[in-house]
Every structure is written in structure tokens, then in C-alpha cells.
N, C-alpha and C positions, 0 to 999 in steps of 0.2 A: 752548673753541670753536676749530675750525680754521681756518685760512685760507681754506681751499673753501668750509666750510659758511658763513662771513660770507661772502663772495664773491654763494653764491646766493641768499642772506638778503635781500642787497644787490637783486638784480634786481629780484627780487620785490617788493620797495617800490618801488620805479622804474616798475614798470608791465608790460602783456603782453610777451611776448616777441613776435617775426612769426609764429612757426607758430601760437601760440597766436589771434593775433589771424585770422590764413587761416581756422583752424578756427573760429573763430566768424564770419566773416565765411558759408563754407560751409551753417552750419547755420541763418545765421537765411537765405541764398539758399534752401535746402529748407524751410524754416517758409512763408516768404511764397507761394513756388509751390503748399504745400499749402492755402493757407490761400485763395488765390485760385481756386484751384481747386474747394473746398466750395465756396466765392461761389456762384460760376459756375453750379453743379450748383443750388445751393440756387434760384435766377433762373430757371434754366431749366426749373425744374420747377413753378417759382410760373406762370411765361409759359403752361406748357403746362396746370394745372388752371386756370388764368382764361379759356382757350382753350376746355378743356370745357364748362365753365361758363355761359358764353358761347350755345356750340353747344345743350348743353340748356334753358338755356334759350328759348333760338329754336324749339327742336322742341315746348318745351310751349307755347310761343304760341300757336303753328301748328296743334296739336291741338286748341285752342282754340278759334280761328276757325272750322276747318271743323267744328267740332261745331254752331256757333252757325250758321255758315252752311246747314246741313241740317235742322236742329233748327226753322229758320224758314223752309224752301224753302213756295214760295207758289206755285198751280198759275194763274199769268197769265201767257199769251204777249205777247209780243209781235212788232211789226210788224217788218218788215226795213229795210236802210239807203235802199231806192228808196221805201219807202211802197207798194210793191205786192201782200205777201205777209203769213202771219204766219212766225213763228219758235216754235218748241216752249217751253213755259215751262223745260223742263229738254232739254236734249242734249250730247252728246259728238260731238267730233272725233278722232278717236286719231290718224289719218294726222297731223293738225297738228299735234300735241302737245298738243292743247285735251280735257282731261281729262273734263270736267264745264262746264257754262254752265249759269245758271239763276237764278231768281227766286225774294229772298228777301225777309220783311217786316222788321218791327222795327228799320228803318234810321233808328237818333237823330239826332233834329234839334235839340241844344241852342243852335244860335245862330238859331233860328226864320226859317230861309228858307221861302220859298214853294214846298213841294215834297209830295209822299208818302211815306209812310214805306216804299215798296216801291224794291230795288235790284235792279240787273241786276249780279253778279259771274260769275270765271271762276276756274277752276285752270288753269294751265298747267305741262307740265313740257317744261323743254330738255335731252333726251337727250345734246348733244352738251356742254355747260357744267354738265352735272348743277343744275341752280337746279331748285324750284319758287316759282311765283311765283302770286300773286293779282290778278285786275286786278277793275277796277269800274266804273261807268258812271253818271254824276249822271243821268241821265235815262235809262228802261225804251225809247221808242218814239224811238233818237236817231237824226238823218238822215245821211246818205255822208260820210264824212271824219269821223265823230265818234271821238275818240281817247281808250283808256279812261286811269285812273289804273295804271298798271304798278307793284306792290312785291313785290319778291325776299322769298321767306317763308324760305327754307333754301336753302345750297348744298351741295355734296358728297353729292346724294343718288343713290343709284345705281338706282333706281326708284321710280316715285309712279303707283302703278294705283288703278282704280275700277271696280266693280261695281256693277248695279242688279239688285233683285229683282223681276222683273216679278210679273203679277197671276196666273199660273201657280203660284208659289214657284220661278220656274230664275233663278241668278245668270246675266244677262249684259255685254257689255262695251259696247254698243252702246245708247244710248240717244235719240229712242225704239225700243223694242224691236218688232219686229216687230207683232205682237199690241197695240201701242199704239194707242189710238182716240182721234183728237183731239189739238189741239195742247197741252192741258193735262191728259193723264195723267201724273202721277205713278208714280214706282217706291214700291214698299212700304218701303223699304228701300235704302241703298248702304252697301256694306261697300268700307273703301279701305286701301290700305297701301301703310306709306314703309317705304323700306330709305335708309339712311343710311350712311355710312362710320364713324362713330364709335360708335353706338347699334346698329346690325343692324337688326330690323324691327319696327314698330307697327303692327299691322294692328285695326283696330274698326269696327263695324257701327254705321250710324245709324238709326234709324228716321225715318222720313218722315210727317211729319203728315197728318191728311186723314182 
């Protein structure tokens, strides 16, 4: 054996050299940025399916409700906020953003208040916050200042229309519709649809009891 070859014999037991140790110092700096960086990706992608998830299922809720809400529309007007008029059992506003208003039955009373089983709800959509929302009202005949229950059903929806089929068979957007007699006609039918930003469009047709 020569003097050299003991020499590097010799390091080598001793321990890394400095390049040696730079170069592993380098490679686990590149492991760790890869490796946080999969994290990161993996997180953000959990973030954004619990996100959909989320979103859909708020939309099947929501389809939910207005099924159950039309499914049980109930042909009783009621009175206005002065107690002077009636109110149509079913109408639209579209200038206000007031979709749909109208009376439905089958309103559970499992803590047994003193009430009927008939409610007064609303759709509403806000064009300019994209919400639709539902509101409601504990009493059918309520007087001036009565202020409904307001819940945001979906946001990001980029429109929430509705149609009624009158007693003709013509979809209209106005209801009551012309040809309506009484403050408790009923449409045969409303066919409605959400466009949403995530989803694109659900459009379904209810049928209208009676």
C-alpha cells in the first residue's frame, strides 16, 4: 500500500469531506422544496374538492326545497301589510328581484305551537351579489313592518329564472298571468333554472297541485 492510498484511506474514516458535505447539504435543500411543494399541491387540491363539495351540495338542497315548496303550493291569498287588499296566493316581482312568492301547506310543527300548517315563503335572487335566497314568514295575513326569516340558499349563481304555465299551455314570466281569474289561480306548472358558476345549468319543471 502507498503512502497516498493510506493518506485517502485515512479521510475517509475521518469523515465527509466539505464538498461532500455542500453536496448533500444541496440535495436534501432540493428534496425538502420538493417535497413541500407536493404538500402544498396535495392541500390545495383537498381545499378546493371540500369546496365543491360543499357547493354541490348546497345546490342539492336547494333543489330540494323548491321541489317541496311547489310540490305543496296551496291556492290561499292572502291579505296585504294595511289589511285592506288581498294578495295573490302565488305572484312574481321580477323588477325586485322577487322571483316567485307564494303559499304553501305541509309547514311542520314539531314543537306544537299554536299555528297552521300553511306558510307564506319567497325566492329571491340578487343580480348584483349573485345569492339566491329563501325567505318566510310565521304568519300568512302579517301586518306593516312584519320582517320575513331571510336564508341565503346558493351564492355564485349567475341566474335563477322562473316560469309559469298558465291555463292556456304558454310558459310565462309574470305571474298572475294575464288570463288569471282571481286571487287564487294557480299556474299548472313552473318550470325554473339555476345557472351557477361551478355546476352550469339545472333547469326542472314542477307540477302544481290542484
Amino acid at each position: 500500500m502507498t503512502a497516498a492510498t493510506h493518506d485517502r484511506q485515512a479521510r475517509r474514516a475521518t469523515g465527509f469531506t466539505l464538498i461532500e458535505l455542500l453536496v448533500a447539504m444541496a440535495l436534501f435543500v432540493i428534496l425538502a422544496a420538493a417535497m413541500y411543494g407536493g404538500t402544498q399541491w396535495i392541500m390545495d387540491e383537498r381545499a378546493i374538492v371540500a369546496e365543491r363539495a360543499g357547493e354541490l351540495e348546497a345546490l342539492q338542497r336547494t333543489v330540494r326545497l323548491i321541489h317541496s315548496d311547489f310540490n305543496q303550493a296551496y291556492p290561499r291569498a292572502v291579505r296585504d301589510e294595511l289589511g285592506r287588499g288581498q294578495v295573490a296566493a302565488m305572484l312574481s316581482e321580477r323588477s325586485r328581484g322577487l322571483r316567485v312568492r307564494l303559499t304553501r301547506s305541509g309547514w311542520r310543527n314539531p314543537g306544537g305551537k299554536n299555528r297552521g300548517n300553511l306558510q307564506r315563503v319567497q325566492y329571491r335572487y340578487d343580480d348584483e351579489a349573485k345569492t339566491l335566497s329563501r325567505d318566510s314568514w310565521d304568519t300568512l295575513d302579517r301586518v306593516l313592518g312584519s320582517e320575513p326569516r331571510e336564508r341565503t340558499l346558493l351564492e355564485n349563481v349567475q341566474e335563477f329564472d322562473i316560469e309559469f304555465l298558465d291555463s292556456s299551455g304558454n310558459w310565462v314570466q309574470d305571474w298572475p298571468a294575464a288570463n288569471a281569474q282571481g286571487f287564487t289561480t294557480m299556474p299548472r306548472a313552473l318550470r325554473y333554472r339555476i345557472e351557477t358558476e361551478a355546476f352550469g345549468t339545472v333547469e326542472r319543471i314542477v307540477e302544481i297541485p290542484g
